[in-house]
C-alpha positions in Angstrom: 9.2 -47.1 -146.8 10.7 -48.3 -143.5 8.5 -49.5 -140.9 9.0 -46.8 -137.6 9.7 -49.3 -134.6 6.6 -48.7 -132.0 7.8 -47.3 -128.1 8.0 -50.1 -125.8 5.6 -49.7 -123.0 7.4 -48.2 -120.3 8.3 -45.5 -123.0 4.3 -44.9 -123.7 3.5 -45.3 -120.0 6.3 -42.8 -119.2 5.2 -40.4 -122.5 1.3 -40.6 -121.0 2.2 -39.3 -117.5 4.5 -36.8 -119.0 1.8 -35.2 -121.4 -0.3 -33.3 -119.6 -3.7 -34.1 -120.4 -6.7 -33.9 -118.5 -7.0 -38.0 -118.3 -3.3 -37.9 -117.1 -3.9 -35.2 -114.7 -7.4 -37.3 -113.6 -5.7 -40.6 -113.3 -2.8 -38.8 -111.1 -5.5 -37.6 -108.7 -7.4 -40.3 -108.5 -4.3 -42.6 -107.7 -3.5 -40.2 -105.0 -7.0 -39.7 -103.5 -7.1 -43.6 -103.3 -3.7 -43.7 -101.9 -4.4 -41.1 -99.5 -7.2 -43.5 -98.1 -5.3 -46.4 -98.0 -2.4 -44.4 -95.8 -5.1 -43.3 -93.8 -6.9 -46.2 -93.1 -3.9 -47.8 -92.4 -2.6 -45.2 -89.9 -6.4 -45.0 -88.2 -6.1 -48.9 -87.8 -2.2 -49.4 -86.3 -3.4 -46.1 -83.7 -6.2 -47.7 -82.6 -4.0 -50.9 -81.9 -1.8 -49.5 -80.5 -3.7 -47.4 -77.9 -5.6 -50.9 -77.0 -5.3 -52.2 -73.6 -3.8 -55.6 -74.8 -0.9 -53.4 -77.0 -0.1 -51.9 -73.8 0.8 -54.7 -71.8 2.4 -56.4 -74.0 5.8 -56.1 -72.8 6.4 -57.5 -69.5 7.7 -53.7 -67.4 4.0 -52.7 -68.1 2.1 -56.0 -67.4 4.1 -57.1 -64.7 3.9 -53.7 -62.6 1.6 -51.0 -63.4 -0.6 -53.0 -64.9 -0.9 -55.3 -61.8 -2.0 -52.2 -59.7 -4.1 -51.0 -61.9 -6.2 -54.4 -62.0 -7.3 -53.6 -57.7 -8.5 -50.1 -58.5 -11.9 -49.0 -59.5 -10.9 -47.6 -62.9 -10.4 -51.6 -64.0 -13.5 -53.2 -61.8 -16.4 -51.5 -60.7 -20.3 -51.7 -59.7 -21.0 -50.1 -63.5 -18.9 -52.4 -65.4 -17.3 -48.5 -67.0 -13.5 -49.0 -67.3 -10.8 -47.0 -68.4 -8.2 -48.6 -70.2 -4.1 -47.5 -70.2 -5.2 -44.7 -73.3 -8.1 -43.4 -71.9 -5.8 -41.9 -69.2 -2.2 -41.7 -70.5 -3.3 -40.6 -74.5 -4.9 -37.9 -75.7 -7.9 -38.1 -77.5 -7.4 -34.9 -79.8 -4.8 -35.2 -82.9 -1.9 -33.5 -82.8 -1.7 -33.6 -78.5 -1.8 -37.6 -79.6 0.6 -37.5 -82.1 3.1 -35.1 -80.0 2.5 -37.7 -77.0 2.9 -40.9 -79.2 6.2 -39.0 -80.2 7.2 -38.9 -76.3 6.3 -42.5 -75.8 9.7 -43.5 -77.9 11.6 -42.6 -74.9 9.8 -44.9 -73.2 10.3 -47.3 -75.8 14.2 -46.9 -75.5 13.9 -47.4 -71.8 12.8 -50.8 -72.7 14.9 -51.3 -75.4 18.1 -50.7 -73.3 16.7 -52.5 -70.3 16.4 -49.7 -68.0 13.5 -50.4 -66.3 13.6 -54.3 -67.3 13.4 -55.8 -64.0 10.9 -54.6 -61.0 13.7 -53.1 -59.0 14.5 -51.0 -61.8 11.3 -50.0 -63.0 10.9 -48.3 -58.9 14.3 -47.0 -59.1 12.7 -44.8 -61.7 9.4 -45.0 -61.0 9.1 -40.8 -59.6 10.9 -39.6 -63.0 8.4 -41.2 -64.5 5.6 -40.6 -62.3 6.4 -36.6 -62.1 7.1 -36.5 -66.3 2.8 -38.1 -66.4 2.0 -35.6 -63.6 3.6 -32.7 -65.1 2.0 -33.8 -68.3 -1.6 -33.9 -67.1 -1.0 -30.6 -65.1 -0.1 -29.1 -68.6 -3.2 -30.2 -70.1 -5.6 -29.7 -67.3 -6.0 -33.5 -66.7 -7.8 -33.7 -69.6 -8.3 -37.3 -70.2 -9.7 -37.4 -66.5 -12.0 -34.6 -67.4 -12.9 -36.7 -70.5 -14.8 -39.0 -67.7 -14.9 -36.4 -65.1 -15.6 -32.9 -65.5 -16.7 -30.0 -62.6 -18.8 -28.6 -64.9 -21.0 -31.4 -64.3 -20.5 -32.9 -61.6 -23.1 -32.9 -58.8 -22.1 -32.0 -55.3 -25.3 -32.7 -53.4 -24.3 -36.3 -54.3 -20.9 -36.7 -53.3 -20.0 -37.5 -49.8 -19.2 -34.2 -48.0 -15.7 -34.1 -47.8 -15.6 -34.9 -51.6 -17.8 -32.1 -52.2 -15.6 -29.9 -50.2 -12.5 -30.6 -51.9 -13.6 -30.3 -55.1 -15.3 -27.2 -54.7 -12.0 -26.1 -53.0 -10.0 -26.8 -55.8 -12.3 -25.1 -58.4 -11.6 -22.0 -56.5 -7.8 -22.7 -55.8 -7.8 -23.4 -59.7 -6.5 -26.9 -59.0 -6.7 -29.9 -61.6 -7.5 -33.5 -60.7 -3.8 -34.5 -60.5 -3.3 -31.8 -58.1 -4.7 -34.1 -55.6 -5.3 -37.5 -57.3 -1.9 -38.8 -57.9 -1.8 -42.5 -57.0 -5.5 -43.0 -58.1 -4.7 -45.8 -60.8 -0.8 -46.7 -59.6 1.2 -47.1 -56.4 2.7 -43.9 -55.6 6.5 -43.6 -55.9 8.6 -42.6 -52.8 7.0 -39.2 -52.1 9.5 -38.0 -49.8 9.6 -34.2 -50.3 7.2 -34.0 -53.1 4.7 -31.6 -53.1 0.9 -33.8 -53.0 -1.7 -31.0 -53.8 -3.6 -30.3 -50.7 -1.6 -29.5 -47.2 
C-alpha cells in the first residue's frame, strides 16, 4: 500500500477557498468587512489631512500669497476666536460634491507641478482664472460653504447695521448668493476691470 503524498499548503489553502462552504464563504466576508474598514478608515483619515489648514499651505503659491491675505481678514482673527480655515470655504462638506471638487483640485496641483503659478508674478498673472473658476463654483452651489456659517434663513436683520440689512434683504429678493456681492471677502481681488461685481 503506497503512502498518498499530502497537498502542500498553498494547494489546501487554495482547495479551502475554492470549496464553497459556509466557513469559506464566512471567512471571505469577514476578510472583506474588515478590509472595507481599514480602506475606510484610511480614506476618512488622509481627507481630513488633507482638508487641514496646515495641508493647505504647505506648498509655498498658497502660503506665500493667499494665505498671507487671508491672515488680515476676519475669517482668520476675530473678537469670537470662530475661524474658518482654507476647507471650510473652498471644500464641500457633503460627499460626492467633495469628492467631485477634490477631483478638480488636481488641476491645481498640475499648475504647481509645471510651475505655472510658482512665483508671485505668476500666481496674479492668473489670479482672475482662478478667482472666476471659485466664483463660478460657489454661484453653482449657492455659496454653500458660506451658508454653512451664514445662512438668511437665520440671520437677524434688526441687528445688522442698516445698509447690511438692506442689501441682504435685496438680494433675497433679487435671488442673489453671497458671492454675488462678497468676492474679495477672504483674498485680494484680481484686476476687476470689466467684471461684472454683483450689485451696480
Amino acid at each position: 500500500m503506497s503512502k498518498e503524498k499530502k497537498p502542500g499548503i498553498i494547494r489546501r489553502a487554495w482547495r479551502w477557498f475554492r470549496t464553497p462552504s459556509r466557513l469559506a464563504i464566512g471567512t471571505l466576508l469577514g476578510l472583506g468587512f474588515i478590509a472595507g474598514i481599514v480602506f475606510v478608515s484610511g480614506f476618512n483619515t488622509s481627507m481630513t489631512m488633507m482638508n487641514s489648514e496646515e495641508f493647505c499651505i504647505s506648498c509655498h503659491e498658497m502660503r506665500d500669497n493667499v494665505y498671507q491675505e487671508y491672515m488680515d481678514t476676519v475669517h482668520y482673527s476675530n473678537r469670537t476666536g470662530v475661524r474658518a480655515v482654507c476647507s471650510d470655504c473652498h471644500v464641500p462638506h457633503e460627499f460626492v460634491p467633495k469628492m467631485v471638487r477634490k477631483i478638480k483640485a488636481s488641476k491645481e496641483l498640475y499648475g504647481k507641478a509645471m510651475g505655472i503659478i510658482d512665483t508671485p508674478q505668476k500666481f496674479d498673472e492668473h489670479r482672475l482664472q482662478m478667482a472666476k473658476n471659485e466664483w463660478e463654483r460657489m454661484k453653482g452651489n449657492n455659496s454653500q460653504e458660506c451658508r454653512n456659517c451664514h445662512n438668511f434663513d437665520f440671520m437677524d436683520f434688526t441687528e445688522q447695521k442698516g445698509v447690511a440689512a438692506k442689501m441682504h434683504s435685496l438680494a433675497i429678493k433679487e435671488n442673489k448668493t453671497c458671492i454675488d456681492c462678497h468676492k474679495g471677502i477672504a483674498h485680494k481681488l484680481p484686476d476687476m476691470t470689466g467684471i461684472d461685481t454683483g450689485f451696480n
